[in-house]
NULOVO-21594 format. One record per residue (C-alpha): x, y, z; residue number from 1. Coordinates in steps of 0.2 Angstrom, whole numbers. Example, Ala and Ser with C-alpha at 12.3 -4.5 7.8 and 13.67 -1.06 7.14 Angstrom:
      xx      yy      zz   pos
      62     -22      39     1
      68      -5      36     2
! end
This chain:
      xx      yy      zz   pos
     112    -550    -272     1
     124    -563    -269     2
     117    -578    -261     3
     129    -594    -252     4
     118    -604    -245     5
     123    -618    -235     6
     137    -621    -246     7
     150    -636    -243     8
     167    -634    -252     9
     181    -647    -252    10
     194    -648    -260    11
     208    -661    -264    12
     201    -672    -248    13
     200    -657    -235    14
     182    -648    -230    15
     187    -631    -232    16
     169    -622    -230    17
     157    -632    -221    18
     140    -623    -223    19
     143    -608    -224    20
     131    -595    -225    21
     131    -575    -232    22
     121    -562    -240    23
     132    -548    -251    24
     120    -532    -256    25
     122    -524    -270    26
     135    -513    -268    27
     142    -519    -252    28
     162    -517    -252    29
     167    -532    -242    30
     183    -536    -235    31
     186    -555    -237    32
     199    -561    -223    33
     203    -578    -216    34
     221    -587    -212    35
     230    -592    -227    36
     223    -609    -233    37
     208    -609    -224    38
     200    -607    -243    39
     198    -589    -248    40
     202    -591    -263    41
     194    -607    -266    42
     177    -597    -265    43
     181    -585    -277    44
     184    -601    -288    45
     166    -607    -285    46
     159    -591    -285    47
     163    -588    -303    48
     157    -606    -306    49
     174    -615    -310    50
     172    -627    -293    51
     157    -637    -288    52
     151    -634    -270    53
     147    -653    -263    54
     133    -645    -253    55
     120    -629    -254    56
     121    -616    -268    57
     128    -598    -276    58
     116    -586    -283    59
     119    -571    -293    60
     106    -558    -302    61
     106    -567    -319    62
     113    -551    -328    63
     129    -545    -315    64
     145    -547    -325    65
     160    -554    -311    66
     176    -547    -314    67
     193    -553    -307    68
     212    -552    -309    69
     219    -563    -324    70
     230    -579    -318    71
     240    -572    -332    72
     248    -556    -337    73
     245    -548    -353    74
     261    -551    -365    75
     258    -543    -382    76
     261    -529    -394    77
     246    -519    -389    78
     251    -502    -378    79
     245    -501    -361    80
     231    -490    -365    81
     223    -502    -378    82
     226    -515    -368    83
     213    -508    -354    84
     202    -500    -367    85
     198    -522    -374    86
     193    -524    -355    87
     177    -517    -358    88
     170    -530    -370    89
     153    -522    -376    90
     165    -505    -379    91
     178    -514    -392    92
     165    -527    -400    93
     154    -512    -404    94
     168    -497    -409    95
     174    -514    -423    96
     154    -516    -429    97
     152    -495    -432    98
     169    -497    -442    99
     159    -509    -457   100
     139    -507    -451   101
     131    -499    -467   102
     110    -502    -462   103
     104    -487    -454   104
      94    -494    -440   105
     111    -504    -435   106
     119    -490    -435   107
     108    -480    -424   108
     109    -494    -411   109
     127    -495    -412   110
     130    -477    -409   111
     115    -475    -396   112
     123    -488    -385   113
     142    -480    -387   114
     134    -464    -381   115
     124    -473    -367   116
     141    -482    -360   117
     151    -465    -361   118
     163    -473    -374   119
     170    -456    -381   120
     176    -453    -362   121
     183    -471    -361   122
     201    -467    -366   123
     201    -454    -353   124
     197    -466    -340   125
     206    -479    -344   126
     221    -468    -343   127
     217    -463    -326   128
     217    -480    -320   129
     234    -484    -326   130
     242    -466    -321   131
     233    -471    -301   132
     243    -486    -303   133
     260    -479    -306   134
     261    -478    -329   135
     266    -462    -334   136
     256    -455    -349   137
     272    -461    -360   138
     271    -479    -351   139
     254    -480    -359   140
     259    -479    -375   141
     270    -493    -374   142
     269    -509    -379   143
     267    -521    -364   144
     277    -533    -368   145
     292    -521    -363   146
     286    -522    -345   147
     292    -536    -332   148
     279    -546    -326   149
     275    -538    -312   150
     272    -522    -320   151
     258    -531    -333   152
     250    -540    -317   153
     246    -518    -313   154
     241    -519    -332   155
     230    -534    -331   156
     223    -524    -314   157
     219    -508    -320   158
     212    -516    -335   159
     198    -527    -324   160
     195    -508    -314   161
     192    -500    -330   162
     177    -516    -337   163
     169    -511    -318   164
     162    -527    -318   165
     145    -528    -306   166
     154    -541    -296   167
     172    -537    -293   168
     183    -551    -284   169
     202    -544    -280   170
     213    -559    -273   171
     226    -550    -263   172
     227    -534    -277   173
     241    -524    -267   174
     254    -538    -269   175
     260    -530    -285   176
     259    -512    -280   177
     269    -501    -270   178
     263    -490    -256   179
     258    -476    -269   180
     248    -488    -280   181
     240    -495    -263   182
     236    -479    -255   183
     228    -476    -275   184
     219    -493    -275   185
     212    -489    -257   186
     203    -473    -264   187
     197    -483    -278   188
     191    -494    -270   189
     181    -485    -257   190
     171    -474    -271   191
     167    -494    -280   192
     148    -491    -286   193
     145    -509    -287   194
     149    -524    -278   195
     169    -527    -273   196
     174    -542    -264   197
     194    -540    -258   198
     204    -552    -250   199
     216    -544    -242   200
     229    -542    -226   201
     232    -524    -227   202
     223    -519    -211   203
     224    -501    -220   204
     214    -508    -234   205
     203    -516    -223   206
     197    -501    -215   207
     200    -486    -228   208
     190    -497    -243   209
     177    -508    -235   210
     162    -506    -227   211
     158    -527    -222   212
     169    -541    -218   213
     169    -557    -221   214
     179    -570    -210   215
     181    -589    -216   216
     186    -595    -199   217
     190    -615    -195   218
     175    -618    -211   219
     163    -605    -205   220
     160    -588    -215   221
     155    -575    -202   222
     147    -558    -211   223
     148    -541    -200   224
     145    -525    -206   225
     159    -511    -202   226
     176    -511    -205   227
     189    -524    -200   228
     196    -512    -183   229
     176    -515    -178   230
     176    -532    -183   231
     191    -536    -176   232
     183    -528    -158   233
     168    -537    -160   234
     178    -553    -162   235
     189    -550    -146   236
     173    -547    -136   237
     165    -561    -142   238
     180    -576    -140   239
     179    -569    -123   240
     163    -571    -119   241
     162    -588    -128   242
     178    -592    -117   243
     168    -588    -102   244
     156    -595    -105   245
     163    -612    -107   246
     173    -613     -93   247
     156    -609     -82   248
     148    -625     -94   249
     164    -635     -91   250
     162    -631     -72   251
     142    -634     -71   252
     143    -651     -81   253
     156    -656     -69   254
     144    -654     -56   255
     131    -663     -63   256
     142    -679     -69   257
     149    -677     -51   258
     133    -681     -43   259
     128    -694     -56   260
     143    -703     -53   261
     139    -702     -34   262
     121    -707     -32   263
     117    -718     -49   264
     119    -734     -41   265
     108    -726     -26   266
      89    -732     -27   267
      85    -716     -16   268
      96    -706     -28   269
      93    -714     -43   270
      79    -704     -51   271
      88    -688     -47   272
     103    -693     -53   273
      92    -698     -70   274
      86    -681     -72   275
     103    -674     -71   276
     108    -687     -86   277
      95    -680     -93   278
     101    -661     -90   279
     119    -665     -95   280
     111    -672    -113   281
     100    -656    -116   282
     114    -644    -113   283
     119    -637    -127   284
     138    -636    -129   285
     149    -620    -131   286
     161    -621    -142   287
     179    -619    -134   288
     189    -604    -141   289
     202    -614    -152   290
     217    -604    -152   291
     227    -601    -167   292
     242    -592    -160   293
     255    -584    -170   294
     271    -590    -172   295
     282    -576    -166   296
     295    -568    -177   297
     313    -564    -167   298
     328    -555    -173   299
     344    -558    -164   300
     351    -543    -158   301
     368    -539    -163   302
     382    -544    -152   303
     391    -527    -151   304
     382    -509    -151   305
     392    -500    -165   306
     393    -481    -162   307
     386    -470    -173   308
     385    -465    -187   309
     385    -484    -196   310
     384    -479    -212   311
     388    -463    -220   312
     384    -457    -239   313
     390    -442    -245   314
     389    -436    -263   315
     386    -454    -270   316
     378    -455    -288   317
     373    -475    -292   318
     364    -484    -304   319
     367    -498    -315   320
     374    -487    -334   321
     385    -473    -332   322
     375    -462    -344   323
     361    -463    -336   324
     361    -464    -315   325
     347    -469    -303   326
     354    -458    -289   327
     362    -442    -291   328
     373    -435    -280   329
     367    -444    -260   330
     369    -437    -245   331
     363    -446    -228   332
     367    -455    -212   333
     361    -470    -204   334
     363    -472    -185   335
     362    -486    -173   336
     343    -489    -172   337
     335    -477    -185   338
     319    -485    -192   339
     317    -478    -209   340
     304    -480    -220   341
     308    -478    -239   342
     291    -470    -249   343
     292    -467    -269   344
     285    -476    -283   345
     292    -493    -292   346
     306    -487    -302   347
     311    -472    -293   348
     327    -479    -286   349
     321    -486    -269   350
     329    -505    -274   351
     345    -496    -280   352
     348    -488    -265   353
     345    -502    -252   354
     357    -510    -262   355
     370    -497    -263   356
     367    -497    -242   357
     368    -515    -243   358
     386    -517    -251   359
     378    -524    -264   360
     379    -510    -278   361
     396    -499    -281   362
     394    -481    -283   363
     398    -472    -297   364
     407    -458    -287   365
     407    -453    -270   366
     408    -462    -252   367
     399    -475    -243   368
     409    -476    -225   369
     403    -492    -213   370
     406    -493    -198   371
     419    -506    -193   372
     413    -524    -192   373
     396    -519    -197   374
     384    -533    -202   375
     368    -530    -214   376
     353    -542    -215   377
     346    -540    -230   378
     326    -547    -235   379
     320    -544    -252   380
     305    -556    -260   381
     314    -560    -277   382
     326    -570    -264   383
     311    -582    -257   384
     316    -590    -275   385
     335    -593    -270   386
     331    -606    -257   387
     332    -624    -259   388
     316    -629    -264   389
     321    -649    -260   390
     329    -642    -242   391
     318    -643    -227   392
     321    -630    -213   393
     332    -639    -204   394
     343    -643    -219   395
     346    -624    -221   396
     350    -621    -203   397
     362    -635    -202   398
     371    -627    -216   399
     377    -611    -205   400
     378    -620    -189   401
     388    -635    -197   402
     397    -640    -180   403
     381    -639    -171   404
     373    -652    -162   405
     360    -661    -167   406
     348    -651    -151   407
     354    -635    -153   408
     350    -636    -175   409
     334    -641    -168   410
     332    -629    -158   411
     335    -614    -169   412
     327    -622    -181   413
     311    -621    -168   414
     315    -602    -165   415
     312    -600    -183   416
     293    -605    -181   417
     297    -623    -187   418
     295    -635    -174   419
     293    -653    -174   420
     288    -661    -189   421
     288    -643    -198   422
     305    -642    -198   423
     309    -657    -209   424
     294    -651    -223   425
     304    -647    -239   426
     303    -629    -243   427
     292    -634    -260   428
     278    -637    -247   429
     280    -622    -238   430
     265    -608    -241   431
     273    -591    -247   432
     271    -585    -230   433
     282    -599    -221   434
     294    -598    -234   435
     297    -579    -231   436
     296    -583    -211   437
     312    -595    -216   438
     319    -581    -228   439
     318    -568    -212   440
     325    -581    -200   441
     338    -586    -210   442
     342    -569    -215   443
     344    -560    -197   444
     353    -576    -190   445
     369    -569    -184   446
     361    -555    -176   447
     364    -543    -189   448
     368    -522    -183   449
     356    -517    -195   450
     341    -526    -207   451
     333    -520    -222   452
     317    -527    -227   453
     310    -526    -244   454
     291    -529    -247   455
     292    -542    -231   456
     273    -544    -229   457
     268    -548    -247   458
     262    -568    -240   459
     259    -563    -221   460
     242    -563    -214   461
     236    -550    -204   462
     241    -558    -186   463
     259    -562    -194   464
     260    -545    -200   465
     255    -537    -182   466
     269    -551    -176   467
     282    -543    -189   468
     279    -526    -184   469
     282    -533    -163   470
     299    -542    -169   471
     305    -525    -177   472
     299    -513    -164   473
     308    -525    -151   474
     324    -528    -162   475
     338    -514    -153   476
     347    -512    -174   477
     343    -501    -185   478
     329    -506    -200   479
     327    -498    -216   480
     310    -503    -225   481
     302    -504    -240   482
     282    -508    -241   483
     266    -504    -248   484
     259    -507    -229   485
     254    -493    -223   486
     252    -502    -205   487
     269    -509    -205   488
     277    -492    -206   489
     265    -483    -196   490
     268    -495    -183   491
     287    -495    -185   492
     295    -480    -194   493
     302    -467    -185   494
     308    -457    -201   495
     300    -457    -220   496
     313    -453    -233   497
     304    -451    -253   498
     315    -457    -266   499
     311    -448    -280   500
     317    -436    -296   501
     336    -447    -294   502
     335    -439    -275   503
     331    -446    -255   504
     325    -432    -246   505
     319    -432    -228   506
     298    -430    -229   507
     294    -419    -214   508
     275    -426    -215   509
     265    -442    -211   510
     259    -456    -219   511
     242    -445    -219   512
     248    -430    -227   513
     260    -442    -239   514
     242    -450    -245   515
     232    -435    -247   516
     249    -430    -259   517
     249    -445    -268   518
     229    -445    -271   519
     231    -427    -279   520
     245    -430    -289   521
     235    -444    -295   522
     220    -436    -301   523
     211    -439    -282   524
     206    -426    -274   525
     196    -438    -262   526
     194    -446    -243   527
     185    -462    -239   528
     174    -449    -228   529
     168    -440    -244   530
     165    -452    -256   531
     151    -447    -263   532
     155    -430    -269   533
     173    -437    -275   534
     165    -449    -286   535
     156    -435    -293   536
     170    -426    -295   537
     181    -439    -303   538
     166    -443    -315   539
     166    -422    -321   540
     183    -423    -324   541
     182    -441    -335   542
     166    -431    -343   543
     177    -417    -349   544
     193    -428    -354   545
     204    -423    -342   546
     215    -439    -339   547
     224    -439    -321   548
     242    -440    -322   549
     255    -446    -311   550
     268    -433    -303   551
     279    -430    -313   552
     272    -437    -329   553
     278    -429    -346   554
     261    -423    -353   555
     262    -427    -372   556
     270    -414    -383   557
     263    -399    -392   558
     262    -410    -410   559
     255    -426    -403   560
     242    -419    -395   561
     235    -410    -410   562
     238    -426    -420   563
     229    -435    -407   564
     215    -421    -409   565
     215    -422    -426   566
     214    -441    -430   567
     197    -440    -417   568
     190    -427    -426   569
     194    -438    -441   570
     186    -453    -433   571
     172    -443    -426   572
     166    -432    -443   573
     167    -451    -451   574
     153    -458    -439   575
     142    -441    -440   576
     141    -443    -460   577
     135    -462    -457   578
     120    -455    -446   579
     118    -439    -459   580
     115    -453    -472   581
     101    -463    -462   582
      94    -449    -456   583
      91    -442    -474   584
      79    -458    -478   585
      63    -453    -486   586
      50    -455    -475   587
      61    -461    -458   588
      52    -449    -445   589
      37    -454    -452   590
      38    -473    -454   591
      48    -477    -438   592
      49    -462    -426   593
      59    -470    -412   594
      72    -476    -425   595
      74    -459    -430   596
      75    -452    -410   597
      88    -465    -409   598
      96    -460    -423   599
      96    -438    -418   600
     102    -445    -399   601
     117    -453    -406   602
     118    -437    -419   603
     119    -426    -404   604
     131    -436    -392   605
     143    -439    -408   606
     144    -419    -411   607
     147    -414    -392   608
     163    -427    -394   609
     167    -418    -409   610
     164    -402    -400   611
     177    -406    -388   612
     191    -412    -399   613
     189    -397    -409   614
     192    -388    -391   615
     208    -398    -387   616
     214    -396    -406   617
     212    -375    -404   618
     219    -376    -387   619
     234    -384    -391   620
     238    -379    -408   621
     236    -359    -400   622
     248    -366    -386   623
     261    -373    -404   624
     259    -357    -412   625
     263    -347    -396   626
     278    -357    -392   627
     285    -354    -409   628
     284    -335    -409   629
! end
């Protein structure tokens, strides 16, 4: 169990947890939420022991591993797979020893434990992982150096899955995957056999993965068991009742004092009047609700409704090299307030096609006709780094209202949530989230016809993100959008068009039917309401090497996989001569019996892996020799 305990955190001056107080069962899947700054992640420091609490203490069971997404991004030569197969420590460290071990009783432990940790069916897991997370079987076999950053941040992910570590901690995991890899991750998730911890503001999440939630609230950890739609219920009730409560405190303790005011200086009065002093100093206080409102999010509407439609695509193949297009041959139509939600993995062509919608990409051939005057605001994270980090708000406003008054800069500048002082903070100060709440203001300023939104709710909390999805809903333009949250399309989108196979098609579904067709196409054939015989199901399929693959993956060809087969069978007929050697001591049955039962169990686990390559070598060098007549 994980034990805080009174525990006192602060950090660089500020009281950030202030005794707090929580109990985490083994195997509890907890859903870790608070605003951002209140010190989320300042606990997951001082849980893994890199932060001192100044009061109270962390326990752990002396032998639980915790796991956690690296600060950094694998960079190196290694291919994908071998990069998640080093994740599990024990795995590697053991696989190097059996390469030079030569004493017999060594050896027996060695391949003992590799049968005990199911290392034969490692790779096979492994490549699950990364195929749920969007890398095609060929992607695995490339080195990871050749992937952008964000890319080995799904890497570095999939690797700290694949170590299943007994404590897992997951700082906000879905900010570098798209909706696919999310919906993924949430299955995951939800089957976890040990202890997750997930801070996260994907409401979806929240309830899909979790099964307990806990709130850091103004320094207070809160624990509740169920998922974050019941917490977030209980919570409501509760700030009512406290609300309520107070104000018939506030009311009673006016009374008193109004009476002790009256008659204190009475000497008829004065020892009822003492024993209201008295009542007023034994009541114990309620707290008042302290309300942490969300700034609003507004996007001006456009001056003129253009009739439809405003943009027109017919025939249009983009992409960035000739010889080899994104987007083949495009036909669609946007109209005055479509709300569009664009599904398909990272890499797919979603990006390229916003662009091409935006003005911002030429096509290769065919036609993009706008309507006239038509305006596009256009939001896209990689932008959040194009503002000036030495500006304040106000200095960005001024510069498209440069003939403005000093009130009315002040004034919008408000209307974009920065108020005040706020508003003269120099964007390097900012959080993530008030810099893209600049990004979004500064981007729909003119009261564009039409917005398109690219990952917007990557630093939102989950009240800014509900206040997003209000802004969209009440903006009169059309919105195009690309996000991995699920509740941010759900609560907006009207259409869902997939980008995919160089195509955008229409997807007569919903987002349910869309997840339960990414889960399968992943290898997951499960719902967060059967997880226990989807995890059984998922560990069959690991048992008898059957990798998920992604949609659309390339399965490796004919040749490869019986060299693959071959260079196991190699590796495993090497490993069963070592044990035929020990086992063939004089005398070992007699003298040590359990090293010699050591010995046969690692015998007999070594030649059912053999059993199987030889299975996958027959199977695929019958399908060669089939195909070559």
């Amino acid at each position: 169990m994980l034990s805080l305990n009174e525990i006192s955190i602060r950090l660089a001056g500020r009281l950030l947890i202030d005794h707090g107080t929580a109990q985490i069962a083994p195997g509890a899947r907890v859903g870790f939420i608070g605003r951002n700054g209140a010190g989320k992640s300042t606990l997951f420091h001082a849980i893994r022991g890199e932060l001192p609490t100044e009061t109270g203490s962390i326990s752990l069971p002396p032998r639980w591993r915790i796991g956690s997404l690296a600060q950094e991004a694998p960079n190196g030569p290694e291919t994908l797979l071998e990069v998640v197969l080093k994740a599990d420590l024990e795995r590697d460290a053991l696989l190097i020893e059996a390469e030079t071990a030569h004493d017999p009783h060594r050896i027996a432990e060695i391949q003992t434990r590799l049968v005990d940790i199911d290392a034969h069916s490692a790779p096979a897991r492994a490549a699950a992982i990364l195929s749920g997370l969007g890398f095609s079987t060929a992607d695995q076999a490339r080195s990871c150096s050749e992937f952008s950053g964000g890319w080995r941040m799904r890497v570095a992910l999939a690797a700290t899955l694949f170590s299943a570590p007994d404590l897992l901690l997951l700082d906000e995991p879905t900010n570098y995957l798209d909706l696919e890899g999310t919906l993924w991750l949430e299955d995951h998730l939800a089957n976890y056999p040990r202890t997750v911890i997930v801070i996260s503001h994907d409401r979806d999440l929240l309830d899909t993965s979790v099964n307990e939630i806990l709130h850091l609230d103004r320094g207070k950890l809160v624990h509740y068991r169920g998922t974050y739609s019941a917490y977030e219920e209980f919570r409501a009730n509760k700030e009512a009742l406290d609300a309520k409560n107070f104000k018939r405190q506030e009311a009673q303790r006016k009374h008193l004092q109004s009476f002790v005011d009256r008659f204190k200086a009475t000497a008829s009065k004065a020892r009822q009047a003492q024993s209201r002093v008295k009542m007023l100093e034994r009541m114990k206080p309620v707290s008042a609700l302290v309300t942490q409102d969300v700034k609003e999010f507004h996007f001006p509407a456009p001056e003129k409704i253009l009739s439809p439609p405003i943009i027109a695509v017919d025939n249009v193949t983009v992409g960035y090299d000739h010889k080899h297009p994104v987007l083949k041959h495009v036909t669609l139509r946007i109209d005055t307030e479509d709300r569009i939600a664009l599904l398909g993995s990272n890499g797919n062509g979603k990006s390229t096609l916003v662009k091409l919608l935006a003005n911002r990409l030429a096509p290769f051939s065919g036609s993009v006709i706008r309507a006239d005057k038509l305006s596009i605001a256009y939001f896209a994270q990689h932008q959040l780094d194009e503002l000036n980090e030495d500006g304040s708000p106000y200095d960005h406003v001024r510069k498209l209202m440069p003939d403005a008054t000093e009130t009315k800069i002040r004034g919008r500048t408000g209307a974009l949530g920065f108020s005040g002082k706020a508003g003269d903070t120099i964007v390097k100060s900012l959080s993530g989230g008030e810099k893209a709440r600049l990004l979004l203001g500064l981007a729909t300023f003119f009261g564009p016809n039409m917005i398109i939104l690219d990952e917007p709710t990557n630093h939102l909390d989950i009240d800014s993100r509900a206040a997003l999805a209000e802004a969209i809903n009440d903006y009169p333009g059309a919105v195009i959008m690309v996000s991995h949250d699920r509740y941010l399309i759900e609560a907006c989108a009207d259409q869902l068009w997939v980008v995919a196979d160089h195509k955008v098609t229409p997807y007569d579904g919903d987002l349910d039917d869309y997840r339960r067709s990414v889960l399968s196409s992943r290898g997951m054939r499960s719902s967060p309401r059967d997880r226990a015989a989807n995890a059984q199901e998922r560990s069959n399929e690991a048992s008898n090497g059957k990798p998920a693959r992604a949609k659309g993956d390339k399965k490796p060809s004919l040749k490869q996989q019986i060299a693959a087969a071959e260079a196991e069978m190699e590796r495993i007929t090497g490993i069963i001569a070592k044990l035929d050697t020990a086992l063939a001591l004089p005398g070992l049955f007699k003298k040590d019996p359990k090293q010699a039962a050591q010995l046969s169990k690692a015998r007999a686990g070594a030649e059912a892996a053999l059993q199987k390559a030889e299975e996958t070598w027959l199977a695929a060098s019958a399908s060669y020799d089939q195909a070559q007549g």
